[in-house]
Backbone bond lengths (Angstrom), bond angles and torsions (degrees), N, CA, C in turn:
res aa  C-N    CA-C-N  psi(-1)  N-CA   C-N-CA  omega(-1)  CA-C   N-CA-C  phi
1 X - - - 1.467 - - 1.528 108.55 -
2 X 1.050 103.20 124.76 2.125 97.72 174.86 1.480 109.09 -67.91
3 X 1.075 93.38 157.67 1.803 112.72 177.23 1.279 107.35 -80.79
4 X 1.190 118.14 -179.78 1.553 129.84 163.99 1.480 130.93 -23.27
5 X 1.465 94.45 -67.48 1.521 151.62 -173.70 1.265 108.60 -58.38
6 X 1.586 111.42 -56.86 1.434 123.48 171.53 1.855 107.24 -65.84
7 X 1.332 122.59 -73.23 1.296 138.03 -173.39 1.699 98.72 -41.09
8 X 1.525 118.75 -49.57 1.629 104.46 174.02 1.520 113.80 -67.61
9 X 1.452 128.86 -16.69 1.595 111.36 -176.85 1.450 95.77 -95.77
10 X 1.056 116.55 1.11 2.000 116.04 178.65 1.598 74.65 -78.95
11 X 1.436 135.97 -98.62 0.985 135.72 -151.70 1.226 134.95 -20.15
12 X 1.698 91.74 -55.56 1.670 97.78 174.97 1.533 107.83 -93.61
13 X 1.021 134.43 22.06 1.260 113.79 142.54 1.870 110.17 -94.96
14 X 1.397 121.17 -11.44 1.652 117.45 174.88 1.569 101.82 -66.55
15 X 1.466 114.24 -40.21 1.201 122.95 159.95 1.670 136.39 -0.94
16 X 1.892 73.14 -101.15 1.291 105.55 164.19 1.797 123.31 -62.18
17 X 0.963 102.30 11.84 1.943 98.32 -173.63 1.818 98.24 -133.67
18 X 1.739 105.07 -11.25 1.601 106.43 175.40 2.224 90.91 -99.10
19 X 1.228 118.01 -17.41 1.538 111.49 165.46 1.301 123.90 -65.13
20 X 1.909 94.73 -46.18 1.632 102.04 178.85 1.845 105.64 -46.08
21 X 1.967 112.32 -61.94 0.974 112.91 -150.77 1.716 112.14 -61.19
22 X 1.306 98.77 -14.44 1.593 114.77 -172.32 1.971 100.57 -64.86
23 X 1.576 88.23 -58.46 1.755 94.17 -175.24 1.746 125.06 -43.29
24 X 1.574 75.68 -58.89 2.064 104.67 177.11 1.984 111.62 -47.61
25 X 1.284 109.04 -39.07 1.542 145.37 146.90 2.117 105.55 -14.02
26 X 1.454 103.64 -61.78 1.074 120.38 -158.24 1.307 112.73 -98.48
27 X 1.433 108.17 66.71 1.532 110.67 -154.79 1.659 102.19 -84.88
28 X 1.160 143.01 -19.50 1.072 153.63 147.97 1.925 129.58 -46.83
29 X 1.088 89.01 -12.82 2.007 99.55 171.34 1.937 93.85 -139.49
30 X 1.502 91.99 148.28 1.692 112.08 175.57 1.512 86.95 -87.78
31 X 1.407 108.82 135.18 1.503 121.51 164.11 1.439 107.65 -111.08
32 X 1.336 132.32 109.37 1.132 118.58 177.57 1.604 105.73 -126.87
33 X 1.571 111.05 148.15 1.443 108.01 -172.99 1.695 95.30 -114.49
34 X 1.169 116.14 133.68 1.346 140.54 178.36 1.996 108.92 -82.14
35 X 1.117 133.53 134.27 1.550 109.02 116.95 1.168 149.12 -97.29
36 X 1.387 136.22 -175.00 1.513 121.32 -140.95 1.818 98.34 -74.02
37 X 0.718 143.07 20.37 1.364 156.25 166.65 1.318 119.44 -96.90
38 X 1.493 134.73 -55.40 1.502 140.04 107.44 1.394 82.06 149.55
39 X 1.504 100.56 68.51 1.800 113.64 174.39 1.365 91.19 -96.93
40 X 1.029 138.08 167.99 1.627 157.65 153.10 1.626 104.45 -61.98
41 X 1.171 113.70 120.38 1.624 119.00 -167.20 1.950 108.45 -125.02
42 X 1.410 96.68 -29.19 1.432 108.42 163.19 2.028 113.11 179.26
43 X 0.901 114.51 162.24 1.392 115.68 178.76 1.707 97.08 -141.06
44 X 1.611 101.63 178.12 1.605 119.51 176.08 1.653 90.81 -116.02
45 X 1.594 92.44 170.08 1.138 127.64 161.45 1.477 139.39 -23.10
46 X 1.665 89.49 -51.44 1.745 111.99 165.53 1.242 104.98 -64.96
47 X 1.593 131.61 -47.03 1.281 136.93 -175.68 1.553 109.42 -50.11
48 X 1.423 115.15 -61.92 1.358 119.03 172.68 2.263 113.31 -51.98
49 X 1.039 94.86 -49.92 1.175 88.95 170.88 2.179 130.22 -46.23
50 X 1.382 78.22 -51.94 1.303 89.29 -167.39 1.389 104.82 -84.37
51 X 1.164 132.50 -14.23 1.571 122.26 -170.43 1.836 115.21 -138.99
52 X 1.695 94.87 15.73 1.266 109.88 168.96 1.381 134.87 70.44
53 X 1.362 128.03 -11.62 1.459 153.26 -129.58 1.826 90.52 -131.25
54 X 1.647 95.89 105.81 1.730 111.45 -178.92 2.065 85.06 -63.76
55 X 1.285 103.31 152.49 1.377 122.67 154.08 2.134 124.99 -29.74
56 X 0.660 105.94 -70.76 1.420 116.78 150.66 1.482 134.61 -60.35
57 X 1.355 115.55 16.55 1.484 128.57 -167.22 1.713 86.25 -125.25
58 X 1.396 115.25 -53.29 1.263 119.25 -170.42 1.440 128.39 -90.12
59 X 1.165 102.02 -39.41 1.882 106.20 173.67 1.328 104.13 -60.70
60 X 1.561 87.16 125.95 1.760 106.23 168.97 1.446 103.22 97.38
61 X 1.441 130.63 2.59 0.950 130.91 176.25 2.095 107.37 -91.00
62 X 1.392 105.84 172.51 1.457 91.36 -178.18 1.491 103.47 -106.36
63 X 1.515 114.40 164.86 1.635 100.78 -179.93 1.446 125.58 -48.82
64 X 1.464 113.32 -52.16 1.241 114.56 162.72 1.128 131.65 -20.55
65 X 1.779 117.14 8.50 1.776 112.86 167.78 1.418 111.28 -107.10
66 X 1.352 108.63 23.62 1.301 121.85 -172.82 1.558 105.70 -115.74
67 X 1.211 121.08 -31.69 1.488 124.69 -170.38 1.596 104.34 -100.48
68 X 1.650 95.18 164.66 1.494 112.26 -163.41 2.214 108.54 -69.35
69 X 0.753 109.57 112.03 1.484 106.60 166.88 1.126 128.91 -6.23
70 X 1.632 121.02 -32.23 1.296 138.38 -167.65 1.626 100.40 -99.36
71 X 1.871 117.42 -39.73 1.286 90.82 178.07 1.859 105.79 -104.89
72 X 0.869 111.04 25.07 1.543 118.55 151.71 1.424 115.34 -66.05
73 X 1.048 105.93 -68.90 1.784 111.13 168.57 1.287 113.45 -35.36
74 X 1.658 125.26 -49.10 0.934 113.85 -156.69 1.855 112.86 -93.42
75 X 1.741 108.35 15.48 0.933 82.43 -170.94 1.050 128.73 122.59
76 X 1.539 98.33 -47.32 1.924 102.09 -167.67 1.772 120.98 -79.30
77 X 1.383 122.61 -27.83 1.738 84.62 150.24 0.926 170.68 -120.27
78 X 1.861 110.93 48.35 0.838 151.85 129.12 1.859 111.41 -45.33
79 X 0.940 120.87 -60.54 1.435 119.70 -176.19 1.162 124.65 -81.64
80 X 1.605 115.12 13.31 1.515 142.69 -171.48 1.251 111.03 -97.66
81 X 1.542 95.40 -50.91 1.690 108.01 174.84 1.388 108.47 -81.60
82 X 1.087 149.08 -10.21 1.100 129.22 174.71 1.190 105.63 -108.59
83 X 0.801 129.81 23.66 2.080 142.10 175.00 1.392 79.03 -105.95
84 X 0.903 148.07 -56.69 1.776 151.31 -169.87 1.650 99.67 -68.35
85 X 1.015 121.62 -45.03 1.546 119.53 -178.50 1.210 110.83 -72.48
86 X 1.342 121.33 -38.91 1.671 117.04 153.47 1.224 140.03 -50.15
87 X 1.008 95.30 -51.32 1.749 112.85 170.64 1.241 147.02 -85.09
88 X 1.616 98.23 -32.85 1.463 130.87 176.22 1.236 124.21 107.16
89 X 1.996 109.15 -29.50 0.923 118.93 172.53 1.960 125.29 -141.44
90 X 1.200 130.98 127.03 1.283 128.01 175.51 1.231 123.78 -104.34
91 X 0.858 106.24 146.33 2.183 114.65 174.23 1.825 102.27 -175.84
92 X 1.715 68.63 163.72 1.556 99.56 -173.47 1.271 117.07 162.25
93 X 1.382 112.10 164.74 2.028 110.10 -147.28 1.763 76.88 -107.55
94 X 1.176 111.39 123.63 1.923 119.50 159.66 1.395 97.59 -136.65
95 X 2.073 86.88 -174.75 2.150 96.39 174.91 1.524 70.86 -85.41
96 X 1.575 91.83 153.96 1.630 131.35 128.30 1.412 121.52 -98.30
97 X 1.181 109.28 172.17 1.834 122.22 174.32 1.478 128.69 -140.30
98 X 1.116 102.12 125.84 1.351 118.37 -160.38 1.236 103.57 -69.57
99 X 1.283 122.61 179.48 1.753 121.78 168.70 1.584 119.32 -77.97
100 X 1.070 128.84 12.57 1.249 146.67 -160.95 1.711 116.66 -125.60
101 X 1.401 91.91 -12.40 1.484 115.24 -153.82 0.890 160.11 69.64
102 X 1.724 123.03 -4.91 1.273 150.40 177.20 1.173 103.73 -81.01
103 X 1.588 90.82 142.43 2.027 98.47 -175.52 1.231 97.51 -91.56
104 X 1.716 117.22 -179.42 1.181 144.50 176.65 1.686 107.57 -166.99
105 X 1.639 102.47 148.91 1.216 103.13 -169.28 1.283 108.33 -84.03
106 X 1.101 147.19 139.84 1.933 147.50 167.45 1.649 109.62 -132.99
107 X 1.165 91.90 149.90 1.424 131.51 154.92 1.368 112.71 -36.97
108 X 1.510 165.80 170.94 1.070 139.41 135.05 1.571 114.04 -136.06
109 X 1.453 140.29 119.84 1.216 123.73 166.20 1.104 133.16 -105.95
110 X 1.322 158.57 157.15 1.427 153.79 179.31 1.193 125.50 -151.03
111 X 1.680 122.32 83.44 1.214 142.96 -158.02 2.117 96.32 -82.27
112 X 1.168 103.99 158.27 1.594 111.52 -178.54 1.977 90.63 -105.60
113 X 1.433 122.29 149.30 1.019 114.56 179.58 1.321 107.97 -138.15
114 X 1.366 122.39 123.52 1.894 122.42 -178.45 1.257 86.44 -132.23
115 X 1.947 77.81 160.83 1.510 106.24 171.58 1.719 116.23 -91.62
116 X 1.112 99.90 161.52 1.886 96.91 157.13 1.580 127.69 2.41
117 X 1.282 106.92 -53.97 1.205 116.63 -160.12 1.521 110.72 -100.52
118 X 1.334 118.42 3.30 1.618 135.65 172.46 1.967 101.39 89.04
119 X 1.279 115.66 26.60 1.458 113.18 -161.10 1.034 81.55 -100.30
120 X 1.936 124.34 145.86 1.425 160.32 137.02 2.024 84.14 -18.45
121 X 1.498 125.04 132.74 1.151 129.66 162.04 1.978 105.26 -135.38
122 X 1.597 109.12 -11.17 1.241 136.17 -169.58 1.137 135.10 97.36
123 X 1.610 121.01 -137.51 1.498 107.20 -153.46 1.866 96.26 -133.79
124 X 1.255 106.55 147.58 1.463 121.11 173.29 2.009 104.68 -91.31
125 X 0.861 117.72 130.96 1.735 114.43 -177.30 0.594 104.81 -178.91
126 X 2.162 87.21 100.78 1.552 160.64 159.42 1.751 107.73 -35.09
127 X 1.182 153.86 109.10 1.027 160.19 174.77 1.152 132.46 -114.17
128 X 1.878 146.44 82.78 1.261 118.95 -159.18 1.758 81.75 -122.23
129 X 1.493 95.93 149.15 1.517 112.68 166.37 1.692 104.91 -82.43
130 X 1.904 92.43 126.60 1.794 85.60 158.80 1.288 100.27 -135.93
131 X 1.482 111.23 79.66 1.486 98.80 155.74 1.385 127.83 -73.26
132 X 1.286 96.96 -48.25 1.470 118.25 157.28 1.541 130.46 -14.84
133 X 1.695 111.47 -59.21 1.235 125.71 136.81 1.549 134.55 -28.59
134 X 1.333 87.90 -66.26 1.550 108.49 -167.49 1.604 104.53 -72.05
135 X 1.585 123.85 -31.67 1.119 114.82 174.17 2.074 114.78 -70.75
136 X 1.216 112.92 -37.21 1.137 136.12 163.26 1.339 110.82 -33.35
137 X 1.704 116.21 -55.29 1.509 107.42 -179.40 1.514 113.09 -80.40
138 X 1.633 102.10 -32.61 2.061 96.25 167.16 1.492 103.90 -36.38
139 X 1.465 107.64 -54.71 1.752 108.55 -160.14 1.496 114.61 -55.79
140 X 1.127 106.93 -38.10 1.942 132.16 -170.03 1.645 99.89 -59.65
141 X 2.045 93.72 -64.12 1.995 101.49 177.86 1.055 99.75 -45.44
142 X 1.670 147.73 -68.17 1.769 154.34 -168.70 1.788 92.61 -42.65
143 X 1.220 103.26 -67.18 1.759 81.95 -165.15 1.678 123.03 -72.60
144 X 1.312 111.09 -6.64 1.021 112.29 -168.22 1.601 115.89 -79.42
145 X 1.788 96.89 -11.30 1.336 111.28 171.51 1.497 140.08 -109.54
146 X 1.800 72.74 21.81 1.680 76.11 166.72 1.399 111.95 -114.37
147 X 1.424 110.84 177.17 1.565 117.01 -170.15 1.405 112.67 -84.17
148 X 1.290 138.85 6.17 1.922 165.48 -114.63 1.434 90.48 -149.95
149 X 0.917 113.19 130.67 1.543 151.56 -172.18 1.578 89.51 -90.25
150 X 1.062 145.40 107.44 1.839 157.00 -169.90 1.377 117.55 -140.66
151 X 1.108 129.36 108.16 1.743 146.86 -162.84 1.937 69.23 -144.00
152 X 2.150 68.49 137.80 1.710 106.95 162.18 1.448 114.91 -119.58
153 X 1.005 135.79 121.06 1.507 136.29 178.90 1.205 121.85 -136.09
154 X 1.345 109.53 148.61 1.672 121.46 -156.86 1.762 106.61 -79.83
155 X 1.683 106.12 170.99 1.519 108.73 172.43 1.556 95.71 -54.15
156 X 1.542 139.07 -57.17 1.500 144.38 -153.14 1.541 89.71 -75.68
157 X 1.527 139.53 13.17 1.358 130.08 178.56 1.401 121.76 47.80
158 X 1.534 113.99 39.54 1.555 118.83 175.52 1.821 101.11 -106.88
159 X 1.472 117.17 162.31 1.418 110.24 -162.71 1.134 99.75 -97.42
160 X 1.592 131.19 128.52 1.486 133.14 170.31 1.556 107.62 -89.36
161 X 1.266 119.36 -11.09 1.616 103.40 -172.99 1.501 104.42 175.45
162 X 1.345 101.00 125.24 1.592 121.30 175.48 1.679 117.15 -106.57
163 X 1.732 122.12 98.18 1.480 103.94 178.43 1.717 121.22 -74.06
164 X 1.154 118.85 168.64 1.364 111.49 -173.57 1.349 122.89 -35.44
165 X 1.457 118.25 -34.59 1.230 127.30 -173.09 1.705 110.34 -47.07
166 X 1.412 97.65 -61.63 1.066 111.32 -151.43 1.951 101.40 -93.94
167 X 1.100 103.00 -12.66 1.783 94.84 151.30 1.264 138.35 -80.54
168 X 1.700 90.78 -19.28 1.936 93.93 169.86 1.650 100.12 -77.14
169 X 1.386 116.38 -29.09 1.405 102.92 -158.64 1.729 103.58 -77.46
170 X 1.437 108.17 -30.65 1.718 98.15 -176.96 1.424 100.85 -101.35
171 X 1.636 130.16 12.75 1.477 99.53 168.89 1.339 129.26 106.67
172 X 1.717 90.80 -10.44 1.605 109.62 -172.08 1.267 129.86 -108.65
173 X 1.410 124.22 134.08 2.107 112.41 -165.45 1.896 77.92 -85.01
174 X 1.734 94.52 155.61 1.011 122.38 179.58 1.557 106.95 -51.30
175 X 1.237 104.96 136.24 1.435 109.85 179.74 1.602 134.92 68.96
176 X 1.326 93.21 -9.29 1.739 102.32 178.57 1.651 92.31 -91.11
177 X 1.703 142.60 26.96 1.387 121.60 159.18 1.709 88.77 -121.37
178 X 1.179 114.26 12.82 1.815 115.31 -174.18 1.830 104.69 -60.37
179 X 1.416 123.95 121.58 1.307 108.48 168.48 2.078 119.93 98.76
180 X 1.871 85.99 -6.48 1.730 102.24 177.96 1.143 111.69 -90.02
181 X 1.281 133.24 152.75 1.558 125.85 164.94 1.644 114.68 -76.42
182 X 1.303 113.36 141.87 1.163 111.62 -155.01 1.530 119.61 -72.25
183 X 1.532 104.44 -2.59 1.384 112.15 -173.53 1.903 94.82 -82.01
184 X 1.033 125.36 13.95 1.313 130.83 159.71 1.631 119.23 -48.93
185 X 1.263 101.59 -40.29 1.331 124.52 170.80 0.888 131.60 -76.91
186 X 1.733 115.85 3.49 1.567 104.44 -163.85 1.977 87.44 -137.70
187 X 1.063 114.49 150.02 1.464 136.92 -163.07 1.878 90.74 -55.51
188 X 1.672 104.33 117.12 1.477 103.91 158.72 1.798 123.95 -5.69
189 X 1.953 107.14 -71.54 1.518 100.90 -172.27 1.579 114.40 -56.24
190 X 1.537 120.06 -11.29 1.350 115.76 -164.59 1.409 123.01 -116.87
191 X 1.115 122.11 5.87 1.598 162.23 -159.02 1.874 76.56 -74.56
192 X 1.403 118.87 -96.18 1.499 122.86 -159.59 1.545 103.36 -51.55
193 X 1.455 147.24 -42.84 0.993 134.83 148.26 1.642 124.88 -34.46
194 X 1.029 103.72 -71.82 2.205 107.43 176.93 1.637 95.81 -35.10
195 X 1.337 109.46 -51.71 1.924 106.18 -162.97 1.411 109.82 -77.88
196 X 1.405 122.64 -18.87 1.459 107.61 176.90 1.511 110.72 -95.15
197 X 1.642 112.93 -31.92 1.520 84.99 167.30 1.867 112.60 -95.76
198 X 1.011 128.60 29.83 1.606 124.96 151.04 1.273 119.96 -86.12
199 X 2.072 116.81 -11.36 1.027 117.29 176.96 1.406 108.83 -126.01
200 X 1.425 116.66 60.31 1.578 156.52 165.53 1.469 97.30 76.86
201 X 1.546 149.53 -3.88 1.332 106.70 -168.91 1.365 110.17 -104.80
202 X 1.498 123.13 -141.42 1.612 122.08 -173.24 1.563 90.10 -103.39
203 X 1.440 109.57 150.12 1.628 107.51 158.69 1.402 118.25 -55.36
204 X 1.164 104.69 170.29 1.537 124.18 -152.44 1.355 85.64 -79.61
205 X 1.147 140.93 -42.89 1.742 136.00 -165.80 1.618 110.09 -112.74
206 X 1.267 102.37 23.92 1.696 101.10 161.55 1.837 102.21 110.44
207 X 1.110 113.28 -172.96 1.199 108.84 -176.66 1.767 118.46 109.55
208 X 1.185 114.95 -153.52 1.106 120.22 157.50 1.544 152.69 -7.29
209 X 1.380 149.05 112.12 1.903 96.45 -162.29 2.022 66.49 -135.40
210 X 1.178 117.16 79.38 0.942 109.43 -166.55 1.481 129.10 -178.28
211 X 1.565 129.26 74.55 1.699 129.53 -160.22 1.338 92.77 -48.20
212 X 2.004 98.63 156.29 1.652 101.90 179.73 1.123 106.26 -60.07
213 X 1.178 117.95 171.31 1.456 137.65 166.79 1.394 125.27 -131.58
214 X 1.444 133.04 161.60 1.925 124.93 -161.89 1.251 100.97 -65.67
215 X 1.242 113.80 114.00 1.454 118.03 172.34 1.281 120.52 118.58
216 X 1.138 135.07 -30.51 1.259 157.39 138.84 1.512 105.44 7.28
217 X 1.185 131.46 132.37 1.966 135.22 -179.73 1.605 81.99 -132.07
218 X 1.554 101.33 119.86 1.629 98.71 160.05 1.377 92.36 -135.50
219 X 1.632 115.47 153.84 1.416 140.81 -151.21 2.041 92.11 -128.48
220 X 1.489 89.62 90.70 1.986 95.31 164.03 1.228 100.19 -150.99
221 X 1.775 91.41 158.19 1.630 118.78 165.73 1.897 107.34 -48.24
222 X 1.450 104.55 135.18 1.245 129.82 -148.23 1.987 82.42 -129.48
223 X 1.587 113.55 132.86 1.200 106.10 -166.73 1.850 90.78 -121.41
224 X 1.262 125.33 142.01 1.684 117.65 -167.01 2.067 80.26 -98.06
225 X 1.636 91.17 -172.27 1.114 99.82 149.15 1.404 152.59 -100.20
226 X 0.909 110.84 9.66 1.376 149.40 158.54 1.475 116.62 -63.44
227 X 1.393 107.70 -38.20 1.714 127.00 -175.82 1.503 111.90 79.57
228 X 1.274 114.88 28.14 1.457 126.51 145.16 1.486 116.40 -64.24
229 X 1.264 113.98 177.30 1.693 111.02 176.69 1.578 108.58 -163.19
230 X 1.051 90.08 143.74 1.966 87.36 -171.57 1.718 108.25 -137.86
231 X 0.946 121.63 145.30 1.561 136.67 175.33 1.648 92.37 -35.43
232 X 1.551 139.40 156.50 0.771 129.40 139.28 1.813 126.12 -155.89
233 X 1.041 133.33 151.47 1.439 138.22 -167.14 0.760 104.16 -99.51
234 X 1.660 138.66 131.87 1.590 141.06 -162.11 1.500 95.34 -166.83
235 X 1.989 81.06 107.51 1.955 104.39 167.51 1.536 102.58 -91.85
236 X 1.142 108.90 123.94 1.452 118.77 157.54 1.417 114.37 -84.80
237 X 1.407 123.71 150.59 1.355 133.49 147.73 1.382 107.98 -142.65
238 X 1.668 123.71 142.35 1.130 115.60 167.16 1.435 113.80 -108.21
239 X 1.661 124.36 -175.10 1.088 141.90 -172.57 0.946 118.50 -131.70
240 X 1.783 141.35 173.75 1.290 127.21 149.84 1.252 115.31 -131.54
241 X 1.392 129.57 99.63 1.066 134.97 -156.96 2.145 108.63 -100.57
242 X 1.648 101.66 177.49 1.585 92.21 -174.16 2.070 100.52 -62.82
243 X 1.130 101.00 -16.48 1.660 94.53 -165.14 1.719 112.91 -99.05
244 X 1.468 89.90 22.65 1.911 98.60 177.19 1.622 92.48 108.90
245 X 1.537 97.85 -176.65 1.523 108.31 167.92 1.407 127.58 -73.74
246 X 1.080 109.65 150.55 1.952 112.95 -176.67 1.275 118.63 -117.46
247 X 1.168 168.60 -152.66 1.570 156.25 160.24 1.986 88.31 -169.11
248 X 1.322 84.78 113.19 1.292 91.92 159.44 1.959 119.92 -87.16
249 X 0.922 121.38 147.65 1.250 124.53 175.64 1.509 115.22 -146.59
250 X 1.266 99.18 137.73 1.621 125.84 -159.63 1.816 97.02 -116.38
251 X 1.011 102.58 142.56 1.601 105.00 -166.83 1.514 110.12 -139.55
252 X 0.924 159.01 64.46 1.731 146.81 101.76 1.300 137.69 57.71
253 X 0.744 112.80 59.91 2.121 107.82 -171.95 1.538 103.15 -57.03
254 X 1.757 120.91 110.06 1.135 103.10 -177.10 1.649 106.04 -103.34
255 X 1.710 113.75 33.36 1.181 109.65 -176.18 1.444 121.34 -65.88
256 X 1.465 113.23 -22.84 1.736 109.98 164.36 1.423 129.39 -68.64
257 X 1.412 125.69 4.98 1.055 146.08 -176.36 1.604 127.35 -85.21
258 X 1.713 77.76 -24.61 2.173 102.01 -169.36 1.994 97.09 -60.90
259 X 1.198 88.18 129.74 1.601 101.64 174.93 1.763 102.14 -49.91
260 X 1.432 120.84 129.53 1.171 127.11 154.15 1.552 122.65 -117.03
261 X 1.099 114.78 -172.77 1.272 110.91 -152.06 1.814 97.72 -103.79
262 X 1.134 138.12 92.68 1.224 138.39 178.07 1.526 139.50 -10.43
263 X 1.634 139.48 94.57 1.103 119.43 -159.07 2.061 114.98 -57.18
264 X 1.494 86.73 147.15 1.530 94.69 176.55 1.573 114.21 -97.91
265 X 1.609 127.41 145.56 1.745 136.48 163.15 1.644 100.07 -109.49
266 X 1.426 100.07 97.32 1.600 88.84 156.31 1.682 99.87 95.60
267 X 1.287 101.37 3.86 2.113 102.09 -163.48 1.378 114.09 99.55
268 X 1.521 107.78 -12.96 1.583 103.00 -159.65 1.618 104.07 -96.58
269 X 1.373 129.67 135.67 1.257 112.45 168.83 1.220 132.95 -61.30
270 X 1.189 111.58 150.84 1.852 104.14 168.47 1.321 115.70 -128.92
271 X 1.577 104.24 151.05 1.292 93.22 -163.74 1.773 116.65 -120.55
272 X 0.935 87.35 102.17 1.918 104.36 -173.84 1.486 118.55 -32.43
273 X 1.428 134.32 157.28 1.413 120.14 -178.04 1.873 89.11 -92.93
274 X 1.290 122.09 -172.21 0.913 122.33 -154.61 1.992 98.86 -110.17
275 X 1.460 143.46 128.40 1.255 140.83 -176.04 1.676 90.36 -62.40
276 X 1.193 113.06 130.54 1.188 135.87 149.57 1.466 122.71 -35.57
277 X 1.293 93.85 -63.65 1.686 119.83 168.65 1.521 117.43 -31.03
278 X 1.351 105.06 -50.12 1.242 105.18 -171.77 1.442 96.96 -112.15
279 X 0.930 159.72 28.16 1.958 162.45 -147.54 2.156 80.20 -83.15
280 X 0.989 100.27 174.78 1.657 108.58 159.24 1.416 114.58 -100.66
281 X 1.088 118.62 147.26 1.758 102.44 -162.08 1.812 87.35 -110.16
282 X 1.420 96.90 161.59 1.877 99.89 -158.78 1.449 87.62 -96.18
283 X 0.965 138.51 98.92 2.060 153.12 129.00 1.156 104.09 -72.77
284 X 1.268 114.96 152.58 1.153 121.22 145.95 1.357 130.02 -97.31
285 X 1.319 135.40 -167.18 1.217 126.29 159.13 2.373 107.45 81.42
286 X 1.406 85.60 21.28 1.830 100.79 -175.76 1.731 97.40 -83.89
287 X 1.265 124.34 113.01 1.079 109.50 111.73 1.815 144.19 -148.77
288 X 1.166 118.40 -142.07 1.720 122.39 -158.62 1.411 89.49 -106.11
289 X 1.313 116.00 132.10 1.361 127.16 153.74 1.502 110.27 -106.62
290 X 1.186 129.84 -8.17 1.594 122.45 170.50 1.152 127.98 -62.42
């Protein structure tokens, strides 16, 4: 029968091998454990993943094989950990560097770690890659500078992203339509029509027998937030991204288009050449859901 003595180092090693499986678990963040020196003492799975470096490449190395050359020089992690020894805890989004050498943008955390007795045992350092992110907001800055009305929306047709354009045009602060179905946009009576043919069939009163497709120009009432509504031209294209397909959509105010009544000289009409600006541009693949 084990003793005491024995039965507690069974434990904490069941422990320690149900922590490992927890860490190894978290393949999406670098877990790396420091000691108070801030050598590499052990990492997970995610760690190897994300920063390339077999087990035996890295232990015993100091953190500093993780940071950019430039803030090595300067110092900083060394001055990372002791911002953590002050505080208890550090973070902040910088490059890291992979074993290969290429940066990537991350997350960064740096927890202080004692034992029982309040003694320095070292540091926990939290790591998540966001390029992913970070490429995401390149994409966001690009659309945000164009003059194009640009909504991103999911296979389930909920809106992932409105650039400026297209929030001044419906009315909406950035991010408050994030997570709506897109028929948000489209006039109450026409809402169950937009969703059955965006989710392949024909509208309910004829039309279509046919979900959009890349390239596609369809011509419908466009609903603001305000609960105004305006003519509008909507290019689809889709994508296929790691998180399913996406459909970008490009949107058109065709309110300068509305027939007016021709200026008159004398009573007589005249008849204007036509703005360029607004001409209809020749696509194919147009049509009216109104």
């Amino acid at each position: 029968m084990p003793t005491r003595r024995q039965g507690a180092t069974a434990s904490w090693t069941v422990g320690d091998d149900r922590l490992r499986l927890l860490l190894d678990g978290m393949r999406d963040l670098a877990v790396v454990m420091l000691g108070p020196q801030g050598m590499v003492l052990t990492w997970n799975s995610g760690a190897a993943r994300i920063f390339g470096h077999l087990p035996e490449e890295i232990i015993g190395q100091q953190v500093s094989s993780f940071y950019t050359p430039a803030a090595t020089g300067a110092g900083m992690p060394q001055r990372h950990l002791d911002q953590a020894l002050d505080s208890g805890r550090f973070e902040e989004e910088a490059w890291r560097v992979r074993k290969d050498g290429t940066r990537f943008w991350s997350s960064v955390g740096i927890t202080t770690l004692h034992d029982r007795s309040g003694r320095l045992r070292g540091f926990a350092h939290v790591v998540r890659d966001l390029s992913d992110r970070l490429r995401a907001d390149d994409l966001l800055a690009v659309l945000d500078a164009s003059s194009d009305a640009v909504l991103g929306v999911d296979g389930d047709g909920r809106v992932l992203f409105l650039n400026v354009a297209a929030s001044r045009l419906f009315g909406y602060a950035p991010g408050e339509l994030t997570g709506h179905p897109i028929e948000q946009l489209v006039p109450v009576d026409l809402r169950a029509r937009h969703a059955h043919w965006r989710s392949g069939g024909a509208p309910a009163e004829g039309g279509h027998d046919h979900a959009p497709t890349a390239g596609d120009r369809v011509h419908l009432e466009a609903l603001r937030g305000d609960g105004t509504t305006f003519p509008a031209e909507v290019v689809l294209r889709s994508v296929t991204t790691p998180r399913g397909r996406v459909v970008s959509v490009t949107v058109r105010d065709l309110s300068p288009l509305r027939v007016v009544r021709p200026p008159r000289v004398a009573g007589v009409p005249v008849q204007l050449p036509p703005d360029p600006a607004h001409a209809p541009r020749p696509e194919a693949n147009v049509r009216d859901l109104t």
